[in-house]
LUMMARBA-395315 format. One record per residue (C-alpha): residue number from 1; residue in one letter; x, y, z. Coordinates in steps of 0.5 Angstrom, whole numbers, plus 500, padded with zeros to 3 digits. Example, Ala and Ser with C-alpha at 12.3 -4.5 7.8 and 13.67 -1.06 7.14 Angstrom:
// residues 2
+------+------+-----+-----+-----+
: resi : resn :  c1 :  c2 :  c3 :
+------+------+-----+-----+-----+
:    1 :    A : 525 : 491 : 516 :
:    2 :    S : 527 : 498 : 514 :
+------+------+-----+-----+-----+
// end
This chain:
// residues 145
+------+------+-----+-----+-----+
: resi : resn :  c1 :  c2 :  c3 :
+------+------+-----+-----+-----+
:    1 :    X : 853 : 855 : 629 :
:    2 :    X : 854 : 862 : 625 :
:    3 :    X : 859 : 867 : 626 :
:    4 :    X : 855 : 871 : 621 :
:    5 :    X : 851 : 877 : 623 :
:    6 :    X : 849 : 879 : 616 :
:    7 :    X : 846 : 874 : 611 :
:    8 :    X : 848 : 875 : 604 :
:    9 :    X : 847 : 870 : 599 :
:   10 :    X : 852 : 869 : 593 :
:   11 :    X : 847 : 872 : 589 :
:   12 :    X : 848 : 879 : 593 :
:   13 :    X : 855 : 878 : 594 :
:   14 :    X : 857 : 877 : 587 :
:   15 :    X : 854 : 882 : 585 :
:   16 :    X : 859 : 887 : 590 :
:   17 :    X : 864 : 885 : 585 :
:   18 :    X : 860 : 888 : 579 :
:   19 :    X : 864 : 893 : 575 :
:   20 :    X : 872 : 892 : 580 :
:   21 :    X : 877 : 889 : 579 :
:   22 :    X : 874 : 882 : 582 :
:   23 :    X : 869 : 882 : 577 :
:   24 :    X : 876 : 883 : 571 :
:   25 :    X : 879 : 877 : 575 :
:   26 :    X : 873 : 872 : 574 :
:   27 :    X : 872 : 871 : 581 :
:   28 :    X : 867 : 867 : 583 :
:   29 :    X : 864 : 866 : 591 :
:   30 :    X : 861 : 859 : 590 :
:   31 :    X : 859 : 857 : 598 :
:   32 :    X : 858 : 860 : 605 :
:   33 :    X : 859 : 856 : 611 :
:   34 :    X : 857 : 856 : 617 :
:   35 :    X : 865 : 859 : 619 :
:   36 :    X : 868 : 859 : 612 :
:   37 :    X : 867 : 864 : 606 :
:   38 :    X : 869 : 860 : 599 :
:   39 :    X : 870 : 863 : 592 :
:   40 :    X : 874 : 861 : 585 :
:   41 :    X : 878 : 864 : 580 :
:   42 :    X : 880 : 862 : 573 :
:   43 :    X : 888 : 862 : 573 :
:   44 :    X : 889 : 864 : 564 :
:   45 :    X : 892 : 870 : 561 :
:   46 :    X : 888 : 876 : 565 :
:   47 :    X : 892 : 873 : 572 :
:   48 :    X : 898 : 870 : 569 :
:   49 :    X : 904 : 874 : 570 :
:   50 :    X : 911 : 874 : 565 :
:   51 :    X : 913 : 868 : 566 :
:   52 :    X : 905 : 865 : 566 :
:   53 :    X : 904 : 863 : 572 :
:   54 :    X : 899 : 866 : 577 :
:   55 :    X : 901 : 873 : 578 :
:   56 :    X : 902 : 874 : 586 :
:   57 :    X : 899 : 879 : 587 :
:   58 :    X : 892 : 876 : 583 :
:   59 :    X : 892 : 870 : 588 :
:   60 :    X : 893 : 876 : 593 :
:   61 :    X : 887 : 880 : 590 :
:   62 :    X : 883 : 873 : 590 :
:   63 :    X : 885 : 872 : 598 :
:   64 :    X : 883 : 879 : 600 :
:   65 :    X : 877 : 879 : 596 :
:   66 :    X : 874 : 873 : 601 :
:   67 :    X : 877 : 875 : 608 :
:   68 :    X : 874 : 882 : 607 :
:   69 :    X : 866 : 880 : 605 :
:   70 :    X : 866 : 874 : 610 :
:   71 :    X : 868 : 880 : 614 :
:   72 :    X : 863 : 884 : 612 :
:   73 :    X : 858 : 878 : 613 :
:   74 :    X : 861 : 877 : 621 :
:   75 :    X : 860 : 885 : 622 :
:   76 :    X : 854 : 887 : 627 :
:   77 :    X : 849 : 891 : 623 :
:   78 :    X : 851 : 898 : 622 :
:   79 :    X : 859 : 897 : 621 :
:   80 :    X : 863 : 894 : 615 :
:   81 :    X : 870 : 891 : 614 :
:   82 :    X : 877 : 894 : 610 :
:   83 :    X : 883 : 891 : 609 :
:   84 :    X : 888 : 894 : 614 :
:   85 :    X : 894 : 888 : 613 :
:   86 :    X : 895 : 882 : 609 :
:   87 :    X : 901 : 877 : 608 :
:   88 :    X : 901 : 871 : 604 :
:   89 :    X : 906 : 866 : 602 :
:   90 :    X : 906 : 864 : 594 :
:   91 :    X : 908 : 856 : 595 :
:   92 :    X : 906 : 854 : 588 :
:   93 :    X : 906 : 856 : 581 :
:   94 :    X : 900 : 855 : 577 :
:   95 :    X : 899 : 856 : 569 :
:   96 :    X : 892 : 854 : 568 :
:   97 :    X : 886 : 851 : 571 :
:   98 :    X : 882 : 854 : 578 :
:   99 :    X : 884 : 855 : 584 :
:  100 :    X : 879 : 855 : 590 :
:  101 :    X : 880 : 860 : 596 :
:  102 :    X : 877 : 858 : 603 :
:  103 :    X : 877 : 864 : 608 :
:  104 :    X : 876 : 863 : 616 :
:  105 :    X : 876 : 867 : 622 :
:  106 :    X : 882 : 866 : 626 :
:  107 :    X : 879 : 872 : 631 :
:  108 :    X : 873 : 876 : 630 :
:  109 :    X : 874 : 882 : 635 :
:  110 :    X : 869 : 888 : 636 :
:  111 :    X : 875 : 893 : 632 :
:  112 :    X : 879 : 888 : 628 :
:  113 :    X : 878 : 881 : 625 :
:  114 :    X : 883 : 876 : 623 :
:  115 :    X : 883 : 872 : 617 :
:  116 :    X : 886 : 865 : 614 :
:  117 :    X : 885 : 865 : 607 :
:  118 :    X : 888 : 858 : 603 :
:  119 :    X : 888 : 858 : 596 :
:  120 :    X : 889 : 851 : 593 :
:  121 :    X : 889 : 849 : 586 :
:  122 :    X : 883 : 845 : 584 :
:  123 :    X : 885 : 841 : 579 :
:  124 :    X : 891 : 838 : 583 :
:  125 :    X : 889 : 840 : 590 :
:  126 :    X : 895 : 843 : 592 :
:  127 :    X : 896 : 849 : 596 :
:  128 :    X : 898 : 855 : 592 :
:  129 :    X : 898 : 860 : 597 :
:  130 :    X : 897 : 862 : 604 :
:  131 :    X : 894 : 869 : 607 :
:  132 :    X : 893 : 872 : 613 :
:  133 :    X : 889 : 879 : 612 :
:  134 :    X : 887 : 883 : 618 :
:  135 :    X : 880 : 888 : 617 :
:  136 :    X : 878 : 894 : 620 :
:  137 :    X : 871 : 894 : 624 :
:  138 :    X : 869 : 901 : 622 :
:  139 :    X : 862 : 904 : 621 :
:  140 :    X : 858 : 903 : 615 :
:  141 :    X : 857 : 909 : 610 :
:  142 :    X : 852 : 909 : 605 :
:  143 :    X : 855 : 910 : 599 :
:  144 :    X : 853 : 915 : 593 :
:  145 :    X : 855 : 911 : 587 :
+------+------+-----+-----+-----+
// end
């Protein structure tokens, strides 16, 4: 069974990033599951850090991208999800190549939800980095821009 209240396609939700630093990132989501939301992102020069691995704060970029839309997806009609908290663990640097992030609920509350996010190298499959982020439930605004 789907936890999402709201059914965006891939289309749709790509093209949230257009224009913001997801889109300069070369984030990608590429599948929506029943229960999971999951995205890539190219690691090269424009995530890398100074010693040229993938910078920490790019992998938690990439992490709180992919639990904030699926918390948009898990929202009721007329609310939205912002990013409250998030922490994450850098287990493994990485130079090159992609790195895949899968994000799932650990609880999905009417004020708050809460999301795992693992982030694994795609071409070795070993883990990256572990994310918990916390979204706030709010009322949708619609914007102007």
């Amino acid at each position: 069974m789907s936890i999402w209240n709201k059914k965006l396609s891939l289309d749709e939700l790509n093209a949230m990033g257009k224009n913001t630093a997801i889109e300069n990132l070369g984030i990608k989501l590429t599948k929506v599951g029943d229960d999971t939301l999951v995205g890539e992102m190219p690691v090269n020069s424009k995530s890398h850090q100074i010693h040229g691995i993938l910078h920490g704060g790019a992998s938690v970029l990439f992490a709180e991208t992919l639990g904030s839309l699926a918390g948009v997806m898990a929202c009721k009609e007329g609310f939205t999800a912002v990013g409250l908290e998030i922490n994450a663990n850098h287990l493994k640097g990485v130079k090159d190549g992609i790195v895949i992030g899968v994000a799932s609920a650990i609880h999905i509350g009417r004020s708050t939800h809460v999301w795992d996010i693992k982030i694994t190298h795609k071409e070795t499959g070993k883990i990256v980095c572990a994310s918990r982020l916390t979204v706030a439930v709010i009322k949708e605004v619609k914007s102007n821009i």
